[in-house]
N, C-alpha and C positions, 0 to 999 in steps of 0.2 A: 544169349547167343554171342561168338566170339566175333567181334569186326576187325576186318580186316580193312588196309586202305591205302591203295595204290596212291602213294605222292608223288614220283617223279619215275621217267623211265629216260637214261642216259647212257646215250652211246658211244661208244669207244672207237674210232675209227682204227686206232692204232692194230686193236688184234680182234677184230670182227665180232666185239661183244655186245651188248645192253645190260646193266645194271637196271634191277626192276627197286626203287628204294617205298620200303613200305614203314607203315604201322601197324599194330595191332593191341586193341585191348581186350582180352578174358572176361569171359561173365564173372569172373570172381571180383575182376575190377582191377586185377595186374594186368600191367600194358607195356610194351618194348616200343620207344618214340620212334626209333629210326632202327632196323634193319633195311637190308639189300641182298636179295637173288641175283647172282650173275646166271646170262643165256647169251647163247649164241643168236647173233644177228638174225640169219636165218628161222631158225625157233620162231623169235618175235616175230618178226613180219608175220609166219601165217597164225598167229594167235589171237582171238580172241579177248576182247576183255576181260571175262568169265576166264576163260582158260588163262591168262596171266593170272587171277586171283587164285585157280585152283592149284597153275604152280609154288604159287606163294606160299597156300598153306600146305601142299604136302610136302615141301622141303623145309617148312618150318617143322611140321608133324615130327619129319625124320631126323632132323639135326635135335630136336628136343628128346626123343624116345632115344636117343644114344648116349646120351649124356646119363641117364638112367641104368645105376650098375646094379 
């Protein structure tokens, strides 16, 4: 199973964002130390912890399956 794992979530007062900064390591046992999803403040607030992880991985899903020519 691939884990995922919310490290830090930092907010940007400047332009109304949160940076969600995560990890993640693959069952195959490849792992990315530090990414980060940017969301808009609003977003965060009504999310979830669950729903932070889910946006985690589907905008990792989707920036990974683009890179794929």
């Amino acid at each position: 199973m691939n884990n995922i794992q919310i490290k830090n979530e930092i907010q940007n007062p400047d332009n109304n964002t949160v940076r969600i900064v995560f990890g993640v390591t693959f069952v195959t046992g490849t792992s990315i130390s530090d990414g980060a999803v940017t969301i808009t403040k609003s977003e965060w607030l009504d999310m979830t912890g669950r729903q932070k992880l889910e946006k985690v991985a589907n905008q990792l899903s989707a920036d990974m399956l683009s890179t794929i020519k």
